[in-house]
N, C-alpha and C positions, 0 to 999 in steps of 0.2 A: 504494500500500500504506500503512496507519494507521501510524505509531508507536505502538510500545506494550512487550508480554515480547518479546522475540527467544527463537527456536525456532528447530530446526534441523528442516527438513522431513527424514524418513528414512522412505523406500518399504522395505517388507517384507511377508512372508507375516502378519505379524501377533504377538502378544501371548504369551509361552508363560509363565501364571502361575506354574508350578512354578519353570519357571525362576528367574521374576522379572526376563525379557527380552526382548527384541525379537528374532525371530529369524527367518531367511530374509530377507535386507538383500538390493532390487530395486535396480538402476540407473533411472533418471529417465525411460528410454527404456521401458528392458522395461513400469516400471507404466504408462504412457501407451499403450502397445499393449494391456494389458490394459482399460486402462479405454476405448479404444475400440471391442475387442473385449468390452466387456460381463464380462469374467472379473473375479473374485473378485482383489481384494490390499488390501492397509492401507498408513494413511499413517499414521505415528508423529510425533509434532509432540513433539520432546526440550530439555528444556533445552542446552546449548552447556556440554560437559564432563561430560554424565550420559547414564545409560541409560535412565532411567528417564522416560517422555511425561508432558507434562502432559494428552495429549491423542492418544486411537487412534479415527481412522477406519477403518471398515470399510464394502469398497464393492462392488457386485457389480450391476452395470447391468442385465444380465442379468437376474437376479430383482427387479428395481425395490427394489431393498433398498441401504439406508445406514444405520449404525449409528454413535451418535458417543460413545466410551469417554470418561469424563473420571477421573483421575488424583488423591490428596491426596498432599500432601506427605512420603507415607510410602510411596508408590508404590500407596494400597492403590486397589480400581477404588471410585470414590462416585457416578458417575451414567453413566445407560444412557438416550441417546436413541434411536431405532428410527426409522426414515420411511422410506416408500414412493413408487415413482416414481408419479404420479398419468397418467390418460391425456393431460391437457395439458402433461407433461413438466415439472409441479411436485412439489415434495418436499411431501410431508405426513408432520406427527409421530406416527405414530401411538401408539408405546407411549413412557413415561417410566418409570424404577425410578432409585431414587436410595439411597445409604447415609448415614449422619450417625453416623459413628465419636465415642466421647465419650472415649476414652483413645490414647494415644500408641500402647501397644503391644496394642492391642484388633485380633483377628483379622479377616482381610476377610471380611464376610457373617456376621456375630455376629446370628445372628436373634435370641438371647435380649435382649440389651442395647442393641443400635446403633440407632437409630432409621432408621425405613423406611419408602419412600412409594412405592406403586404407580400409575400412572394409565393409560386406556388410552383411545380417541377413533375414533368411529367416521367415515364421509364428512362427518355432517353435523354433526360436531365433540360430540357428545355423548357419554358414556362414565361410566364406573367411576374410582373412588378407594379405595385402602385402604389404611388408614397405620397406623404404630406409632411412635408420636416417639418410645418409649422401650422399642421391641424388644418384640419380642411378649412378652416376661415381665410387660411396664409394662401390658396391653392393647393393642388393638386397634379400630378404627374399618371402614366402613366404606359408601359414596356413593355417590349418580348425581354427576357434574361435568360442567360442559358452558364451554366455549369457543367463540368466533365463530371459523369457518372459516381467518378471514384470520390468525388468531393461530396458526396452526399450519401453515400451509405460506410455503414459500419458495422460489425459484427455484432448481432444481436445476442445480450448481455446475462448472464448465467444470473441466479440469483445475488442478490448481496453485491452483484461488481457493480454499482453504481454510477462512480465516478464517471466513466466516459459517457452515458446518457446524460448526467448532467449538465455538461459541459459549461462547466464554471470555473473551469481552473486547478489544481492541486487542489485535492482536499483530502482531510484526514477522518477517516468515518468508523463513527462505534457503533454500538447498537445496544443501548442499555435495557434492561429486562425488562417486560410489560405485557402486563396479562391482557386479554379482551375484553374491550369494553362490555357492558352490562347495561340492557339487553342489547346484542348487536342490529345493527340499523336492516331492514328490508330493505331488497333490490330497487324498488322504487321510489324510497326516499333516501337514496344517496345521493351524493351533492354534484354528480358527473354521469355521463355516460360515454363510451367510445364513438365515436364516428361513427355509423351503419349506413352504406348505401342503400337507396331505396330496396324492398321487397315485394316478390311477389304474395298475394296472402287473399285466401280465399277464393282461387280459381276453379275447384272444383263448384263449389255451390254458385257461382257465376256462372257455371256452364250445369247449371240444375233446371230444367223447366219447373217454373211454378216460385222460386225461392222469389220471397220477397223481401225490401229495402226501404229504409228510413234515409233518406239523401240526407247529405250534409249540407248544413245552408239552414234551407228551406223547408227541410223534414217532409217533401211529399213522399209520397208510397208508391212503390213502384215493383214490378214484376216480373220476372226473367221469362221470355222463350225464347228458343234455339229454333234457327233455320238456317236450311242446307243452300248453303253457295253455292252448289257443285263441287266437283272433284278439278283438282291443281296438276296439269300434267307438268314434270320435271323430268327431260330429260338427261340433265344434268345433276340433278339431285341437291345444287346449290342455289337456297334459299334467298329471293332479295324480297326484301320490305322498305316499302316507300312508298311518299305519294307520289301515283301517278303523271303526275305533272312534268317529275323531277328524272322520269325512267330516259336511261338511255344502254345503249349496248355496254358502256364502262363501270354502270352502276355496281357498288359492292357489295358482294354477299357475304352471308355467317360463315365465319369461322368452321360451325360446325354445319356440315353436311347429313343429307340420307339417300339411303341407295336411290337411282332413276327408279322413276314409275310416276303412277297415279295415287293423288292422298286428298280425302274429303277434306272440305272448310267448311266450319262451322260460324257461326254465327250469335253470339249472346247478343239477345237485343233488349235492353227493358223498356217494357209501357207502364204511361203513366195511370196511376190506377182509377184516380176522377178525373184523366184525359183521355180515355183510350186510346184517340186518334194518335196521342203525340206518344214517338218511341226514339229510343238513340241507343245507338249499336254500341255496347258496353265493351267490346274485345270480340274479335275474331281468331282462330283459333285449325291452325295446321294440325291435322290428325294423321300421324306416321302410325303408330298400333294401339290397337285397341288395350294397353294395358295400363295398370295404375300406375299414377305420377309417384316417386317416393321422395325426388328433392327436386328443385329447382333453380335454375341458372340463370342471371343474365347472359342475349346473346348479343354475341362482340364482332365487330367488324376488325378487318384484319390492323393490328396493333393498337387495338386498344387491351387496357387491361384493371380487372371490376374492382382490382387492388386499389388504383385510384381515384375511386370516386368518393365523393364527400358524404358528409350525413345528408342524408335524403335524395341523393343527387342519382342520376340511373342515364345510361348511353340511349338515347332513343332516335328516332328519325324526325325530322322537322315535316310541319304538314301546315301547309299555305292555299291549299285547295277544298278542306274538309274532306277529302279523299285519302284513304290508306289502300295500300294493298301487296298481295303476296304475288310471287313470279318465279321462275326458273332463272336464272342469270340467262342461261340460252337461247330460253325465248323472247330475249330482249329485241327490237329494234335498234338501229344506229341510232335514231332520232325520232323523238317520237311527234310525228307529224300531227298539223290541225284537223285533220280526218279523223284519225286513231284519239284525240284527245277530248272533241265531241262527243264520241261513244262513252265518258267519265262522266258524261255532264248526266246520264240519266241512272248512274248509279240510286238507288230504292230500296232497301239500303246497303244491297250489293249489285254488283253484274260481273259476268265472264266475256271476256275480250280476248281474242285471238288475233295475233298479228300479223298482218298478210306473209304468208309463208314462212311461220314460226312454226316450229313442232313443239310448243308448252304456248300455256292459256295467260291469263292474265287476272286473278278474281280481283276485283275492287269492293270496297266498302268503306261506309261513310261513317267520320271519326269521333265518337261523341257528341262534344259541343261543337264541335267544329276543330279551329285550326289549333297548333298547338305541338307539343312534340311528346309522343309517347313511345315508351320501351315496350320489346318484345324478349319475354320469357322462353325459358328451354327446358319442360319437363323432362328426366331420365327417369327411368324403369330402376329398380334395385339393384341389377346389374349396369345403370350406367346408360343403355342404349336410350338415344333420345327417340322419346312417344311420340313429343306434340310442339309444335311453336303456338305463345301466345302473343298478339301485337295487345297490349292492355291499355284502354280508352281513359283510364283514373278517373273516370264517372264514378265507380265506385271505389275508388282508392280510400276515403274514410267515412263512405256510406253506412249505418248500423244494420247489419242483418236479423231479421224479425225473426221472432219465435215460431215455430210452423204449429 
């Protein structure tokens, strides 16, 4: 271990800013279970006679997520590192936010005044900067910024070796004894959570005829049927999803493929329950086999990866037409001509379009509310083999599903 600050290592649920303290204190043992179990807890790195960290990790194995708090002398928070577990079981930074407090008693997160630096970095280290030296009152900037790979990751850190996630310079680290706090805090009132990019959830009972829904908003009631789009011919067996608008012969497809052939599309559509007339296609829905989903994936165009995406955030397709839809890569057109893109215009709340001497179809369908960007899902079978693509409308993304 370096000489350097001495710190008192304190395991806890984490950080309660109201407070202005560390709260839910773990014994040594319980965080070590957790972090070989993958579960969520913080390490408080404190001065010796204060409450107050120079330094909160947040660590969550599980979601490939570590966060490293850093601390000024006023206790206020001044920087935000973010890193993800990579597939070679490296940490990579991905996000950075920093604050630069210019007064003693100057509030934490003074957008107007404090100065402010955002930056964010993708697999192949390139990314975004946005700064405010002197608090968005003073102006504002903003950048592409790119680093070499190797400057931003680092071996992801065994229990107890602290020091280099924190990165604050030599420090000297104890860990003095301390039982668990009493009673320990529920999942739901602790004072953090890791990053989670958005999820899929609830796809099977979206594709349930009859389930019905509480919209968010507005609370009307509304009602799932399914109807058949036809069958997707794929000669190619690579899947593209887009709006129609946007199709051309270059268009990119998933990552992951299914063998050629022919695969139903289905259709969730809910109506309103004291509108009848009025319905909006809730997610469309590629059927590869008839078997049950046991996990679900987002799917990725070539180089992207689901490692990087932020709390709530999900890779989807952009849609400026109110039109989605599924396709063969191969049965694409060079360009899709104003003939071929008339035949979109009477989408109902789907159609099949075939393109003059394609061998694969075209199904389209109309995208909830309209325009907007939604991701599409990748159900696998228990062994892996993907069943089903879903394109998901987020109509019902925080809709409450009714009691049957």
């Amino acid at each position: 271990m370096s000489e350097g600050t001495l710190l008192d290592v304190v395991y806890c649920e984490g950080w309660d800013p109201a407070a202005g303290a560390v709260i839910g204190r773990l014994s040594s043992g319980t965080a070590r279970g957790r972090d070989a179990a993958g579960e969520q807890y913080a390490v408080a790195l404190v001065r010796p006679g204060t409450e107050v960290p120079l330094v909160l990790l947040e660590i969550a194995w599980k979601h490939c997520f570590a966060r490293t708090v850093q601390f000024d002398e006023s206790g206020r928070r001044r920087g935000f590192f973010e890193f993800r577990v990579l597939e070679d079981g490296a940490l990579f930074l991905m996000k950075v936010e920093q604050w630069t407090y210019r007064f003693d008693d100057q509030e934490e997160f003074d957008k107007k005044s404090a100065g402010h630096l955002e930056m964010s970095f993708g697999p192949d280290g390139k990314g975004w900067i946005h700064q405010a030296p002197q608090g968005y009152g003073g102006g504002s900037s903003s950048g592409q910024v790119s680093k070499q790979v190797s400057e931003l990751t680092m071996p992801k850190p065994a229990f107890g070796d602290w020091e280099p996630l924190a990165n604050s310079g030599p420090l000297t680290l104890r860990t003095p004894d301390a039982p668990d706090a009493d009673p320990s805090l529920p999942v739901d009132e602790r004072p953090w959570r890791p990053s989670v990019p958005l999820r899929p959830s609830g796809i099977d009972e979206m594709f349930t005829a009859g389930t019905r829904y509480s919209l968010n908003g507005d609370h009307r009631l509304v009602e799932v049927e399914l109807q058949d789009a036809g069958k997707l011919r794929m000669p190619s067996g690579r899947l593209v999803a887009a709006d129609p608008a946007f199709l051309d012969a270059d268009a990119e497809y998933f990552t992951v493929t299914v063998p050629p052939g022919e695969y139903q599309v289905e259709v969730s559509v809910i109506r309103f329950v004291d509108e009848p007339a009025h319905e909006r296609v809730a997610a469309a829905k590629l059927v590869v086999a008839d078997i049950p989903v046991a996990t679900w994936e987002t799917a990725l165009w070539p180089g992207q990866n689901a490692l990087f995406l932020g709390d709530g955030e999900f890779y989807g397709y952009g849609v400026d037409s109110g039109t989605g839809c599924f396709a063969d890569a191969a049965a694409l057109p060079e360009e899709m001509g104003d003939e071929l893109l008339e035949k979109f215009e009477e989408v109902d709340p789907y159609i099949d379009v075939t393109p003059d001497g394609a061998e694969g179809n075209i199904i389209a369908f109309t995208t909830g509310w309209g325009d907007g960007s939604y991701p599409t899902w990748i159900g696998r079978a228990a062994d892996g083999t993907p069943v089903c693509f879903v394109t998901d409308m987020l109509v019902l993304n925080r809709a409450r599903m009714m009691a049957s």
